[in-house]
C-alpha positions, -999 to 999 in steps of 0.1 A, spaced: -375 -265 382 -404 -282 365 -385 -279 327 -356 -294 344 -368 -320 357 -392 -330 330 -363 -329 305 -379 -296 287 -349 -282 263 -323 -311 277 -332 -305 315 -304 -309 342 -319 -327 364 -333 -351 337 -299 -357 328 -286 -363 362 -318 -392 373 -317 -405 333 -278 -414 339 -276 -424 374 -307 -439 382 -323 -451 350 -291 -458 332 -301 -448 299 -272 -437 273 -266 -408 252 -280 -422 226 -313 -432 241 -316 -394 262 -303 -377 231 -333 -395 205 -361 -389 230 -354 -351 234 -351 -349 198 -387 -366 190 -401 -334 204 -400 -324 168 -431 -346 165 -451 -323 175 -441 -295 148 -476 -298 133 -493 -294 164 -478 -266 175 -482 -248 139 -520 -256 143 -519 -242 181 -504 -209 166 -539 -199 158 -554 -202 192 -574 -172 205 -555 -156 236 -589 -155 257 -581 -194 261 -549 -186 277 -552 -187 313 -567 -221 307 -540 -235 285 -513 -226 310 -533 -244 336 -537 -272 318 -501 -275 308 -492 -277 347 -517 -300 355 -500 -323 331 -466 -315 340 -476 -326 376 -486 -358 364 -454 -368 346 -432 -358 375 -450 -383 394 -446 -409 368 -409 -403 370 -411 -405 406 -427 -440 403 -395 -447 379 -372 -438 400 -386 -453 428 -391 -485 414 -353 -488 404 -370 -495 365 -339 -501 342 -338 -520 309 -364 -515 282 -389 -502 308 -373 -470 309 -389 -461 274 -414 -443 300 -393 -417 310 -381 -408 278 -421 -409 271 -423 -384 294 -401 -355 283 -414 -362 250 -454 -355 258 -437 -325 286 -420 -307 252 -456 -315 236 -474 -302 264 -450 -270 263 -453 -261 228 -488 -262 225 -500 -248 259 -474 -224 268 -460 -211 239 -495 -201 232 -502 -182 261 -471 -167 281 -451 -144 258 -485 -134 239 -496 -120 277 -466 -102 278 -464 -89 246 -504 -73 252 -502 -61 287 -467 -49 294 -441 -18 280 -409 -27 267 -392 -18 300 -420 -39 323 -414 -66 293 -374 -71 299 -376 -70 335 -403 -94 344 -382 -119 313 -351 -112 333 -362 -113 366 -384 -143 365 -357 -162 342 -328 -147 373 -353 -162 404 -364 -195 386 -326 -199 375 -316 -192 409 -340 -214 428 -328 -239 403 -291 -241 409 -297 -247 446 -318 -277 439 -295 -291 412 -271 -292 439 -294 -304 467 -306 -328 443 -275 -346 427 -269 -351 466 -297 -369 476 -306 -409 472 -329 -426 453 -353 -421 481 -344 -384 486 -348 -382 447 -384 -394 447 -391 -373 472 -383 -342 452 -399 -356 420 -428 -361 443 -430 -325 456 -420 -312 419 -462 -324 410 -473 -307 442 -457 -272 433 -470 -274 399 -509 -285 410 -507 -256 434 -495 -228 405 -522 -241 386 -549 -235 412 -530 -195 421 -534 -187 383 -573 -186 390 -562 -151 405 -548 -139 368 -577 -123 348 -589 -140 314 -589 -116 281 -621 -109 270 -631 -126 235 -630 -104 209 -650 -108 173 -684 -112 161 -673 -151 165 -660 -146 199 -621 -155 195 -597 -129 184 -581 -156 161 -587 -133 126 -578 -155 100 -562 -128 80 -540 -117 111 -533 -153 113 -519 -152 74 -502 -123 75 -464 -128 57 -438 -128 86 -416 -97 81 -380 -101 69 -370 -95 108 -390 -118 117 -375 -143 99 -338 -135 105 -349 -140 146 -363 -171 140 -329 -182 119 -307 -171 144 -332 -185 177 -323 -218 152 -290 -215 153 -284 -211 188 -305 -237 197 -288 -264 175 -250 -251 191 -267 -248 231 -241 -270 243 -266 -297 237 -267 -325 265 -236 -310 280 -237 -330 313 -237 -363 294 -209 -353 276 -195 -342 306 -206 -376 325 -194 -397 294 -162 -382 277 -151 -353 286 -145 -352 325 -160 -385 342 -147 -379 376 -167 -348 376 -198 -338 398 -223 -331 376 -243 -315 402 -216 -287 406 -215 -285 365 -248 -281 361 -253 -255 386 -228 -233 369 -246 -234 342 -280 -223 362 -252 -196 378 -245 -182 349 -282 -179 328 -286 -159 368 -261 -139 364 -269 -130 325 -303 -124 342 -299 -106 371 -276 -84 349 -298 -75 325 -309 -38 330 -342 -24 303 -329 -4 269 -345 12 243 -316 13 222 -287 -12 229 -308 -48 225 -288 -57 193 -253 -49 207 -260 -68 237 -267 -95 213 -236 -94 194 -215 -92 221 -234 -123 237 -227 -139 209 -191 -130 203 -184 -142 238 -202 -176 230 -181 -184 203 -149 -177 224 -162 -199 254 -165 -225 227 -130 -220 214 -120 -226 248 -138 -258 256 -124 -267 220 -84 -264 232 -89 -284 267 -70 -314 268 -94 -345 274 -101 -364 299 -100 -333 326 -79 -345 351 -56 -318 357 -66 -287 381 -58 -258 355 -81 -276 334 -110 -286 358 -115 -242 365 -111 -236 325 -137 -260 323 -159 -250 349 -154 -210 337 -164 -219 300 -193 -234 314 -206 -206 331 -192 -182 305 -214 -201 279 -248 -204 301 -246 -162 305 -240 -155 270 -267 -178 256 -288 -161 283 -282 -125 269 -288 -136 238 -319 -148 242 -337 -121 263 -322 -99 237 -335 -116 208 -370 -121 226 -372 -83 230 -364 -76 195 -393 -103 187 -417 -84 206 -408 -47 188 -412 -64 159 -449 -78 159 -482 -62 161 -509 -78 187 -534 -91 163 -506 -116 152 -487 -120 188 -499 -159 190 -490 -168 162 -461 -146 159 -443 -162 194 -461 -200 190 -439 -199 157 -407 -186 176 -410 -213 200 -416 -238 173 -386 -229 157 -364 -227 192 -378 -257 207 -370 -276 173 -338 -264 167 -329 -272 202 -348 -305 197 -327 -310 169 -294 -302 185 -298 -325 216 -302 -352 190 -272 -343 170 -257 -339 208 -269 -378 220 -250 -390 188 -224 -368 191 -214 -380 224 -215 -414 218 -192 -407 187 -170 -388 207 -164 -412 231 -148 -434 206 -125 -406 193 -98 -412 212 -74 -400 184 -90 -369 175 -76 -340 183 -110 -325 185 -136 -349 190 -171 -345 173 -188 -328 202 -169 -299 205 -162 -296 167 -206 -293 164 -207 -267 194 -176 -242 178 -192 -244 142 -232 -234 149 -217 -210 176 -200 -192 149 -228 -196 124 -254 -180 153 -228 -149 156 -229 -147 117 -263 -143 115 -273 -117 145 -251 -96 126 -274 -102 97 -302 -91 120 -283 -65 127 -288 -47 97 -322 -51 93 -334 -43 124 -311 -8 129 -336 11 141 -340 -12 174 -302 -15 178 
């Protein structure tokens, strides 16, 4: 709920206030979301944080979180359009920042320290399955309400976020560790990333740049105008739930969940590919809204799947740095993509003559180049398959 509404990795509700409310374009959405990439040099210096500080870094990301929701509130509120609106794309710039640097340092690295494989994949599941699910309902609820109703929800967004950050005071803090105090070893810290390594980080690349980026625009813009976006988007929450609530913890079958993810990616990309545009007919309104959710479940599986792999394939002395990397790599290819997906958009709505306008030609192409490559990963990671 927070990401979403911050605009963290292209959020829904972002999208829904930034086009109905604000007014802002593809263009302008698609730039801001891909200036997160900024902070690439940030986050590679945060990747050598100690993880005694991470208790306090998530803490501090919320705090700041809560504080940009209720600048968007004020936004919204106000009824600011025009240039003034540079603020909220602002916002989900520092909130990707913010992200990178404070969570990315701390979640996964937890995870990876205190929990077995099999605690690992449900908690990733189950906590993406209850956040997704809580989120859906409020997409709906909240492409619903007014402008009012809207700032409302922005409003109690903050609250939510002060009050997790107050409840993690219950979550121990790990101890320091080194004659300096900080478990940051330098050498740990400039250890060569195994070949695995480097094939997830390729393929966590790809998928982000082909994640449907800034679907609902496109959605909004080109594809189907008459839609409810509200209804869109929740499929898309319904089916990351579904991919979540499905998955089950293996020892041996990670990789062929991936591939089959992946495979089913590409096909739900295909599809999208072959619908006739604008959507007006019914046939084409449930192919649309089946591809959708089809698309959101596999990109779900593949993820968990590829995060599991991640942490069987890293030791803990380099865990920080190991997962700040991953994230800089997935934020920034996802960064990346909504970019490409803001331009793309805009060029597709003036492709009136193509058969296959430039949108869906970008989404079919990386989704084939991601299911290239986790074959590649495949191979060099057969013992975990």
């Amino acid at each position: 709920m927070l990401g979403s509404a911050l605009g963290i990795d292209g959020g829904a509700i972002f999208q829904i206030f930034a086009t109905e409310d604000l007014g802002l374009g593809p263009t302008a959405i698609g730039i801001a979301f891909g200036l997160g990439v900024l902070s690439v040099p940030v986050q590679i210096w945060a990747a050598r944080m100690p993880l005694w500080r991470a208790r306090r870094n998530l803490q501090t990301y919320l705090v700041i979180a809560a504080v940009q929701a209720w600048i968007l509130a004020v936004l919204v509120a106000s009824g600011t359009t025009g240039g003034a609106t540079v603020i909220a794309l602002g916002v989900t710039v520092a909130a990707e920042i913010s992200l990178s640097v404070l969570f990315a340092t701390a979640w996964q690295p937890l995870l990876s320290q205190t929990l077995s494989s099999a605690e690992r994949q449900q908690l990733n599941s189950r906590g993406r399955a209850a956040g997704g699910g809580l989120l859906a309902g409020l997409l709906l609820i909240f492409a619903a309400l007014n402008q009012s109703g809207r700032v409302a929800f922005l409003v109690v967004v903050g609250l939510v976020a002060c009050w997790s950050a107050v409840d993690l005071n219950r979550v121990p803090t790990p101890a320091r560790a080194g004659p300096g105090g900080e478990p940051g070893e330098p050498a740990a810290g400039n250890q060569p990333l195994s070949r695995t390594m480097r094939l997830i980080f390729l393929v966590f690349a790809l998928v982000g740049f082909g994640a449907w980026p800034l679907f609902l625009v496109y959605v909004h813009e080109v594809f189907w105008p008459s839609a409810n976006l509200g209804v869109v988007g929740a499929l898309q929450l319904a089916g990351s739930l579904a991919a979540a609530l499905a998955w089950r913890p293996t020892g041996d079958g990670v990789m062929v969940r991936a591939r089959v993810a992946a495979a089913a990616l590409v096909v739900a990309g295909v599809a999208l590919a072959v619908i006739p545009t604008p959507v007006e007919h019914r046939a084409a309104q449930l192919a649309t809204l089946a591809v959708t959710f089809v698309s959101a479940a596999a990109l779900t599986t593949v993820r968990l799947a590829l995060l599991e792999v991640a942490h069987r394939s890293i030791d803990e002395r380099s865990s920080v740095r190991a997962f700040t990397l991953l994230d800089v790599v997935a934020s920034t290819s996802l960064q990346i993509g909504l970019l490409a997906g803001g331009l793309l958009v805009a060029a597709s709505s003036s492709a009136s003559d193509w058969v296959v306008d430039p949108y869906r030609i970008y989404v079919v192409v990386c989704t084939a180049m991601a299911f290239v490559a986790i074959g590649t990963l495949r191979t060099a990671t057969h013992p975990i398959s």
